[in-house]
N, CA and C atoms as an extended XYZ file, in Angstrom:
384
Properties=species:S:1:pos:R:3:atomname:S:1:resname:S:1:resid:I:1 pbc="F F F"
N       -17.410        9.148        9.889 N   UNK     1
C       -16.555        8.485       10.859 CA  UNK     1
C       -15.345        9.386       11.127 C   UNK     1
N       -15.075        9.921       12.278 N   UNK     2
C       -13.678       10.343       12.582 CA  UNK     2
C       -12.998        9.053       13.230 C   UNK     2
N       -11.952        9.327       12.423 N   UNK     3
C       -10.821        8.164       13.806 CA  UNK     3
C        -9.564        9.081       14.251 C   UNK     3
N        -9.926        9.177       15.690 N   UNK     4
C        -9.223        9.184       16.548 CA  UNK     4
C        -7.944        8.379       16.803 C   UNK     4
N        -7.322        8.975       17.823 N   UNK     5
C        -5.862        8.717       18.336 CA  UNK     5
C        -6.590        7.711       19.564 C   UNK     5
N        -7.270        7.289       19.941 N   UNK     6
C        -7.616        6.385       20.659 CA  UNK     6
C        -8.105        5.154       20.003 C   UNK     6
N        -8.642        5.702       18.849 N   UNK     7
C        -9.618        4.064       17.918 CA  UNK     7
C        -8.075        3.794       17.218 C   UNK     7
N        -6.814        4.828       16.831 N   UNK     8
C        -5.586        3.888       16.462 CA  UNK     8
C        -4.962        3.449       17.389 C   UNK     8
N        -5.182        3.499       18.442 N   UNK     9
C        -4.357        3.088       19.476 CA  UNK     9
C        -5.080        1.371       19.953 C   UNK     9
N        -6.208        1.558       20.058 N   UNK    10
C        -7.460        0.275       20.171 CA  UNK    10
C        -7.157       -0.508       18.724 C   UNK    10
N        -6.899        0.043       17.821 N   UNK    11
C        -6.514       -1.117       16.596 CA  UNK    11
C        -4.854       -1.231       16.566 C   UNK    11
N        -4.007       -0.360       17.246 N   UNK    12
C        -3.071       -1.306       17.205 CA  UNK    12
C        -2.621       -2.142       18.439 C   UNK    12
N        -3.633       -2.016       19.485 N   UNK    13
C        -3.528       -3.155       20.260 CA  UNK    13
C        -4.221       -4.318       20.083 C   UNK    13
N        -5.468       -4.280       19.321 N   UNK    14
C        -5.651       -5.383       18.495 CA  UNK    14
C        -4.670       -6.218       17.852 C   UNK    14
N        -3.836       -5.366       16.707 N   UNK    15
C        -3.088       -5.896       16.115 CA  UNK    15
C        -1.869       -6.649       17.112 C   UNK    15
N        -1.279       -6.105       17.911 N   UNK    16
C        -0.616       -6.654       18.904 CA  UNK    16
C        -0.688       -8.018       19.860 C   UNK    16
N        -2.333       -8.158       19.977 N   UNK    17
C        -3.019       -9.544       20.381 CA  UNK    17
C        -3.257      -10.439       18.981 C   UNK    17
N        -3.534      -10.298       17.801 N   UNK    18
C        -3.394      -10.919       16.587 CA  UNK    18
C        -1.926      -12.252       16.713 C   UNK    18
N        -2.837      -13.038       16.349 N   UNK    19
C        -1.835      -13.781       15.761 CA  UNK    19
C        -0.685      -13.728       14.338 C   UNK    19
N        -1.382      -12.654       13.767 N   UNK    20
C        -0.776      -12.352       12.459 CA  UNK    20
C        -0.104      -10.826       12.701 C   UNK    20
N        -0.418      -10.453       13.888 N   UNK    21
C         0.649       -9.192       14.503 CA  UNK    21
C        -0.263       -8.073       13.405 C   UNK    21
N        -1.875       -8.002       12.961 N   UNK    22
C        -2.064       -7.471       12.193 CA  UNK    22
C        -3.592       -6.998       12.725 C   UNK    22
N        -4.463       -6.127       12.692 N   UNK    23
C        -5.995       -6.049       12.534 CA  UNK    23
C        -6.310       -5.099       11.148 C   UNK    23
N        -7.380       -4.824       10.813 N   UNK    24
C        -7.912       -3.834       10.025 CA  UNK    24
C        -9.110       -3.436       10.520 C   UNK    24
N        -9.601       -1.662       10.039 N   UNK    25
C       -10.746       -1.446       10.673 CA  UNK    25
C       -11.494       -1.116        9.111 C   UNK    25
N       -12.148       -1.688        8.956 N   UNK    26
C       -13.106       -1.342        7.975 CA  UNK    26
C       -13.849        0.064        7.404 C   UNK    26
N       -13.603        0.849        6.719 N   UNK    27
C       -14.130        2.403        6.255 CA  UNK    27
C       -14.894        2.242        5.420 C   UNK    27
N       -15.372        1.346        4.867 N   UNK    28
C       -16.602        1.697        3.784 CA  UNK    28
C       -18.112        2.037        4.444 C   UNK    28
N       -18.958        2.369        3.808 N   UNK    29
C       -20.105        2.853        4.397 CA  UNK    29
C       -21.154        2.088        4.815 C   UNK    29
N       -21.176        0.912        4.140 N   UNK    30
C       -21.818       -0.015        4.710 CA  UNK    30
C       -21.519       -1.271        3.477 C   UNK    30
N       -21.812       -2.463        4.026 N   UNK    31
C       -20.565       -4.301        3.641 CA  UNK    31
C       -21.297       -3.797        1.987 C   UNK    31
N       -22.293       -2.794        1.412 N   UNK    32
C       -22.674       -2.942        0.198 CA  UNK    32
C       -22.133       -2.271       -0.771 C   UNK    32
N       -21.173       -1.335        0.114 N   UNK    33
C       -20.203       -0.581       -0.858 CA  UNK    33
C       -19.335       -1.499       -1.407 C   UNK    33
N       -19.077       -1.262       -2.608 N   UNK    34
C       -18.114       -1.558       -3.675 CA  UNK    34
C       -16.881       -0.569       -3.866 C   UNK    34
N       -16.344       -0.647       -2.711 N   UNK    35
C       -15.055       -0.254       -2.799 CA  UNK    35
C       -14.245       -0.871       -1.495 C   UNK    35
N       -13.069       -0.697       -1.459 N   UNK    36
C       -12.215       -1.273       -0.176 CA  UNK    36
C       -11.853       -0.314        0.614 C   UNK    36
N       -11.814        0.014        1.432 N   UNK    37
C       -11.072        1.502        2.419 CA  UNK    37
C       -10.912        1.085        3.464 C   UNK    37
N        -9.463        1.112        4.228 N   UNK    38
C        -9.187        0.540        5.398 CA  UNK    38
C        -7.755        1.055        6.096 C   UNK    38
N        -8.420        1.038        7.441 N   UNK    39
C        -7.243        1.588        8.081 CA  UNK    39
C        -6.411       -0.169        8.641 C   UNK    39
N        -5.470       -0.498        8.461 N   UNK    40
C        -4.584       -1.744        8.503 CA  UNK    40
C        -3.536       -1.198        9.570 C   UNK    40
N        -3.464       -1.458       11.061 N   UNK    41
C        -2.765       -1.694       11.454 CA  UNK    41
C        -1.715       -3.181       11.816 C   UNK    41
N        -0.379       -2.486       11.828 N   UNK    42
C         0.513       -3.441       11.727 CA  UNK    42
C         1.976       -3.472       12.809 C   UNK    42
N         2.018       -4.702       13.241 N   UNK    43
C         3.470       -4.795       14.208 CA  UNK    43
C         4.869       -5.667       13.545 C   UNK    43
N         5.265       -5.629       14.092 N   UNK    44
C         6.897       -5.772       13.789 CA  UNK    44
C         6.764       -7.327       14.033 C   UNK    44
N         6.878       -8.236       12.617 N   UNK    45
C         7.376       -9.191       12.633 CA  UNK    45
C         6.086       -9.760       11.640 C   UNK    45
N         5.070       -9.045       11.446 N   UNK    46
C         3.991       -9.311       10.666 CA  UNK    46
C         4.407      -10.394        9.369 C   UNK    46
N         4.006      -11.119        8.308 N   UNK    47
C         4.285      -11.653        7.310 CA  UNK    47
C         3.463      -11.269        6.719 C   UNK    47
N         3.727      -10.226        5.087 N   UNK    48
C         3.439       -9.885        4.061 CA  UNK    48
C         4.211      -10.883        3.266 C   UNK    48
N         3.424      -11.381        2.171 N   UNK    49
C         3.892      -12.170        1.444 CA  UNK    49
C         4.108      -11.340        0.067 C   UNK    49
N         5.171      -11.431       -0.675 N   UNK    50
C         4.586      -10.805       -1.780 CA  UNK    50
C         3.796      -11.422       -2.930 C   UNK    50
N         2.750      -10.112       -3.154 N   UNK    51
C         1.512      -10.390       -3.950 CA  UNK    51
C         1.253       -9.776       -4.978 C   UNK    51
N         0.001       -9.354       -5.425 N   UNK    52
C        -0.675       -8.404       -6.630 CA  UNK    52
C        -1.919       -8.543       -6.314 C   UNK    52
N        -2.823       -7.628       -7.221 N   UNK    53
C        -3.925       -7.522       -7.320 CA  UNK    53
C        -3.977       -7.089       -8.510 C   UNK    53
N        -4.699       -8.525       -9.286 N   UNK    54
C        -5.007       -8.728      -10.770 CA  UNK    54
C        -6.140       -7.795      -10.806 C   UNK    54
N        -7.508       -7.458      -10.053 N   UNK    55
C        -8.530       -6.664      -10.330 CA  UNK    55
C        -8.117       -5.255      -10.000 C   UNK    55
N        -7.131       -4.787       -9.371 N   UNK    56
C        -7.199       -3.341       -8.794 CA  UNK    56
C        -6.168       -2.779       -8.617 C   UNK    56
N        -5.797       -1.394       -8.461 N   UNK    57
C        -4.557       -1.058       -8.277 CA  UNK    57
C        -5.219       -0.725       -6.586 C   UNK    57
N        -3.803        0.262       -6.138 N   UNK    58
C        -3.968       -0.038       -4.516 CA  UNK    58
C        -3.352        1.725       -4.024 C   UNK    58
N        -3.737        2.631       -3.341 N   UNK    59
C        -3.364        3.747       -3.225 CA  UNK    59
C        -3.017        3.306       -1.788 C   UNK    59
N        -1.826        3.766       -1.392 N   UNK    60
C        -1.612        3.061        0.659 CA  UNK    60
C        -1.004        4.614        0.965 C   UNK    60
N        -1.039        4.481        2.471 N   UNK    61
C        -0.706        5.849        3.081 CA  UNK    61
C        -0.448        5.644        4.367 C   UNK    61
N         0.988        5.967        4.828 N   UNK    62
C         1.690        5.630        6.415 CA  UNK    62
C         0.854        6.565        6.793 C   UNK    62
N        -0.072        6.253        8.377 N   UNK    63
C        -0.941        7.084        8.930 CA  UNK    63
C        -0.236        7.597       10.070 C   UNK    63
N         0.491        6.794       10.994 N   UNK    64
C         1.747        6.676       11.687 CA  UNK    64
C         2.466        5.551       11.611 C   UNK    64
N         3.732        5.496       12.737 N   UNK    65
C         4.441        4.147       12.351 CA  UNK    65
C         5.656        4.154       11.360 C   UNK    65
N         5.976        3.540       10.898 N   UNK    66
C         7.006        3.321        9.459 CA  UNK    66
C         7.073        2.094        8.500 C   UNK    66
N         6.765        2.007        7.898 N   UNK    67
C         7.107        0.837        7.022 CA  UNK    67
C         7.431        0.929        5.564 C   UNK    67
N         8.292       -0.367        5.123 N   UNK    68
C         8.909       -0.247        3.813 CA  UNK    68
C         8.501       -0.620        3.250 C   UNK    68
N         7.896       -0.327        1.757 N   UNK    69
C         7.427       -1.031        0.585 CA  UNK    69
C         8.145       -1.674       -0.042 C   UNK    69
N         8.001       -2.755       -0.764 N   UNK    70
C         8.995       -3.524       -1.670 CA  UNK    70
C         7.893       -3.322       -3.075 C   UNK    70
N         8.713       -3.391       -3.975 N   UNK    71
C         8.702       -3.361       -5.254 CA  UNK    71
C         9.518       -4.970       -6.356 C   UNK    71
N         8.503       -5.976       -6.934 N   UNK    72
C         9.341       -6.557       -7.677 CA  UNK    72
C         8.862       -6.576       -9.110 C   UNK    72
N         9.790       -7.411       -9.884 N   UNK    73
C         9.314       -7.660      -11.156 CA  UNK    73
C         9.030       -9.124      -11.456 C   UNK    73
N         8.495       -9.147      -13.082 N   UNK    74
C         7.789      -10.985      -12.980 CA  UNK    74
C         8.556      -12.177      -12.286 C   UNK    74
N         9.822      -11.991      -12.208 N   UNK    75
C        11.028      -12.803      -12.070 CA  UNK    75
C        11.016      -12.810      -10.388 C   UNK    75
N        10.489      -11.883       -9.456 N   UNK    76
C        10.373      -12.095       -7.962 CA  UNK    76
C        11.595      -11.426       -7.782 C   UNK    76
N        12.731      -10.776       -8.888 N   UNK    77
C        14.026       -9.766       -7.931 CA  UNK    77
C        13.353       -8.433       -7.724 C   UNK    77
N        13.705       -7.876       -6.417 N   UNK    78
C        13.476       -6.664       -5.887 CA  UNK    78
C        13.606       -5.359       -7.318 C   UNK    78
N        13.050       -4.687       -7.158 N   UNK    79
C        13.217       -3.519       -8.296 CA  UNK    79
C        12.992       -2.236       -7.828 C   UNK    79
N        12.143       -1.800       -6.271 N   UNK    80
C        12.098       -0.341       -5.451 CA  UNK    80
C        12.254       -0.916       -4.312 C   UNK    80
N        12.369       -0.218       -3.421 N   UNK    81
C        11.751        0.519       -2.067 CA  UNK    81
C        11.401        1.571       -1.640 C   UNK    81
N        10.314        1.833       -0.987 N   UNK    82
C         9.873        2.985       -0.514 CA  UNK    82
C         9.811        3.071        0.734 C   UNK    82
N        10.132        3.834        1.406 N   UNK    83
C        10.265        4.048        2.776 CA  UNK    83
C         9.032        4.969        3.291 C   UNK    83
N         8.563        4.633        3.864 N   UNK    84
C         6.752        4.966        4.079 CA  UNK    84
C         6.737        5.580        5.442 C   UNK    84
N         6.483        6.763        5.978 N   UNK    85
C         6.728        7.263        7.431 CA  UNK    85
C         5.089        8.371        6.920 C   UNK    85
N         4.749        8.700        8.190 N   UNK    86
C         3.611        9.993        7.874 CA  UNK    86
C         3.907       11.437        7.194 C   UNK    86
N         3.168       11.654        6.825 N   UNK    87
C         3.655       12.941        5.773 CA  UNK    87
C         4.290       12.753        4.873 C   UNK    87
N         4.902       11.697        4.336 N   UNK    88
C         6.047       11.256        3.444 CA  UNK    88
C         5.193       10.730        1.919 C   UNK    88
N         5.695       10.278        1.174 N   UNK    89
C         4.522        9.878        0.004 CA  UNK    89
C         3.119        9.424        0.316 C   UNK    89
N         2.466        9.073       -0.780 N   UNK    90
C         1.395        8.534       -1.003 CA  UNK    90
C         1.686        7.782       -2.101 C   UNK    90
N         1.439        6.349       -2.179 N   UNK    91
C         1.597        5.378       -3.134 CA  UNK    91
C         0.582        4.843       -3.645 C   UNK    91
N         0.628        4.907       -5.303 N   UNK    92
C        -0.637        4.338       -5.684 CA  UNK    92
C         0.196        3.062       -6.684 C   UNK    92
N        -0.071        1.643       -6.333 N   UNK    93
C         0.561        0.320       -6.994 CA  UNK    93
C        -0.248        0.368       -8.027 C   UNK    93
N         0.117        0.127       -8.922 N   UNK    94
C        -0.643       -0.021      -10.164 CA  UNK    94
C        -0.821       -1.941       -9.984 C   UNK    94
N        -2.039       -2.128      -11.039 N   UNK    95
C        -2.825       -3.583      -11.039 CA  UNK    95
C        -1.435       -4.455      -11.542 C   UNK    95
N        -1.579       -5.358      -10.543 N   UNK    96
C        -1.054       -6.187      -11.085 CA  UNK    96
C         0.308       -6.416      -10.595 C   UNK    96
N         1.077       -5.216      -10.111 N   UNK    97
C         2.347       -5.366       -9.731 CA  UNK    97
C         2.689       -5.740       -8.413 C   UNK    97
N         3.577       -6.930       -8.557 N   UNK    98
C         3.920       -7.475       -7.483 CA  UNK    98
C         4.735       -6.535       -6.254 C   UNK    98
N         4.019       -6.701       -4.687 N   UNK    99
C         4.867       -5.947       -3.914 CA  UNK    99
C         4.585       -6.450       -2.334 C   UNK    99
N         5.212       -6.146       -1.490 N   UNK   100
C         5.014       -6.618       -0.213 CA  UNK   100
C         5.847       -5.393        0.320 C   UNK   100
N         5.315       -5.644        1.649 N   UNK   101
C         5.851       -4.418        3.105 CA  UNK   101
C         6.747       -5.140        4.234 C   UNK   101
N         6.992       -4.299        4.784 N   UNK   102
C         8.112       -4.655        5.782 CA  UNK   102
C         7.714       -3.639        6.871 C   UNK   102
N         6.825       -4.152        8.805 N   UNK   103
C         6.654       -2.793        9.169 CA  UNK   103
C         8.366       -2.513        9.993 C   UNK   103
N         8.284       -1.432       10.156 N   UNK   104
C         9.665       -1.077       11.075 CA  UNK   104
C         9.163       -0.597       12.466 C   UNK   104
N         8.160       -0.675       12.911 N   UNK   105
C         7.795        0.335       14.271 CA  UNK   105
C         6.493       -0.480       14.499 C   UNK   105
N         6.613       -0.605       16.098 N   UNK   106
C         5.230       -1.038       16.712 CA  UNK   106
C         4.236        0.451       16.458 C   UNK   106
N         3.020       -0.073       16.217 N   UNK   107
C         2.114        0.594       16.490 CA  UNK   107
C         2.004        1.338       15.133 C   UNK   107
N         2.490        1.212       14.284 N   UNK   108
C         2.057        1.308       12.358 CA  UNK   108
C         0.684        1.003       11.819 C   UNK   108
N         0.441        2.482       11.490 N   UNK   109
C        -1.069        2.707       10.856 CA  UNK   109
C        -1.175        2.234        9.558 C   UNK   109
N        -1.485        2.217        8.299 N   UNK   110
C        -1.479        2.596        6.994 CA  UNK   110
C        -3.212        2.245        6.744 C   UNK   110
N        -3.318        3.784        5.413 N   UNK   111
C        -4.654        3.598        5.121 CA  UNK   111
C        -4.440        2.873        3.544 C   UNK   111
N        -4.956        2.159        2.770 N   UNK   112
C        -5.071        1.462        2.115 CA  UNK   112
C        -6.554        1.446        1.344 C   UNK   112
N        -6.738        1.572       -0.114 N   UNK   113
C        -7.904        1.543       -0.612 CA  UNK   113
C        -7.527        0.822       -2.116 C   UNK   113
N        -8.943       -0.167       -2.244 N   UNK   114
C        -8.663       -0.700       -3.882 CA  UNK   114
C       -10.046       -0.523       -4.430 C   UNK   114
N        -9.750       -0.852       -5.670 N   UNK   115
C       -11.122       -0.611       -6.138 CA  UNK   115
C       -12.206       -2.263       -6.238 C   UNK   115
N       -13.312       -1.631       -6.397 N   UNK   116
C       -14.459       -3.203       -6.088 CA  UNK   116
C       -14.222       -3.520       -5.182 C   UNK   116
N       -15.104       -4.771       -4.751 N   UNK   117
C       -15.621       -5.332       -3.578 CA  UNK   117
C       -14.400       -6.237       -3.091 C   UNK   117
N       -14.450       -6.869       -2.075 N   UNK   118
C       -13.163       -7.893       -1.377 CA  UNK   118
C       -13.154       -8.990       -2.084 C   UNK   118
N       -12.707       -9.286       -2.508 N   UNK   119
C       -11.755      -10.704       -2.599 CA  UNK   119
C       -10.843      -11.095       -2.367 C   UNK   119
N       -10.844      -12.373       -1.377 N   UNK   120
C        -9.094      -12.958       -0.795 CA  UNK   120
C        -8.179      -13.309       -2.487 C   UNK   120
N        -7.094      -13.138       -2.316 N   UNK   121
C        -5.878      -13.347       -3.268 CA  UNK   121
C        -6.481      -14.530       -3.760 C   UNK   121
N        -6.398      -15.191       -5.061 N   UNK   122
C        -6.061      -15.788       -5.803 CA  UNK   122
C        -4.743      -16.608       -5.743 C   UNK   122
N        -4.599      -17.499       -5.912 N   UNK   123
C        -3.585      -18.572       -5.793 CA  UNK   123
C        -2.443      -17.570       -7.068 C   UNK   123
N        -2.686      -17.784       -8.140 N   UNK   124
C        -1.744      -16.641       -8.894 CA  UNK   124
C        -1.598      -15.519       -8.356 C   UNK   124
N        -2.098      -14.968       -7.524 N   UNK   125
C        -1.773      -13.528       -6.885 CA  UNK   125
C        -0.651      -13.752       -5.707 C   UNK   125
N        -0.817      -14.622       -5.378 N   UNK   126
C         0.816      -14.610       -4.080 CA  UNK   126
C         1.765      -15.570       -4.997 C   UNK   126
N         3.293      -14.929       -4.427 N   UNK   127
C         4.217      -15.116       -5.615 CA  UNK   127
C         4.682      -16.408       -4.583 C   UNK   127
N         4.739      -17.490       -5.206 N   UNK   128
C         5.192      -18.959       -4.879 CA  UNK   128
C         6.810      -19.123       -4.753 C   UNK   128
């Protein structure tokens, strides 16, 4: 699969018609792979809740766009931020740790991969 500057442009006008100001395009090789890989586009005003992922840690990567990572601890107070632009880090969340995003720019790429198959959050996985 190559993706093009036209298939991000087609997913972030998706995301733009979204009700959740959000789409994703799916990268695994076919629904039998056991892994997650995804390009997640995102717009300005999106709701990330903060969460975790009890099975997996999470490697993310600003493709274009900008957005901020949050970082907390068990207690739900802030503890990082990362400021996420292209060329700029690569973040790998370790399992378990609570975090949520913030995008800053219409038209925000990020690639995103976890390990094993999908599963929606867990009721203990979004912080109440």
């Amino acid at each position: 699969m190559i993706i093009t500057k036209e298939i991000l442009d087609e997913l972030s006008e998706k995301a733009q018609a979204s009700e959740r100001l959000r789409c994703n395009l799916d990268m695994r090789n076919s629904a039998e792979d056991n892994s997650q890989r995804m390009l997640n586009a995102l717009e300005s005003g999106t709701i990330m809740p903060i969460h975790r992922h009890k099975g997996s840690s999470e490697t993310c990567i600003c493709i274009r766009g900008h957005f901020e990572e949050y970082f907390y601890d068990s207690e739900g107070r802030l503890t990082d931020t990362v400021d996420m632009v292209p060329g700029g880090v690569v973040l790998n969340i370790e399992k378990g740790q609570w975090h949520s995003l913030k995008c800053l720019e219409s038209g925000t790429i990020l690639f995103e991969a976890k390990d094993g198959p999908y599963h929606p959050l867990e009721e203990d996985e979004i912080w109440k």
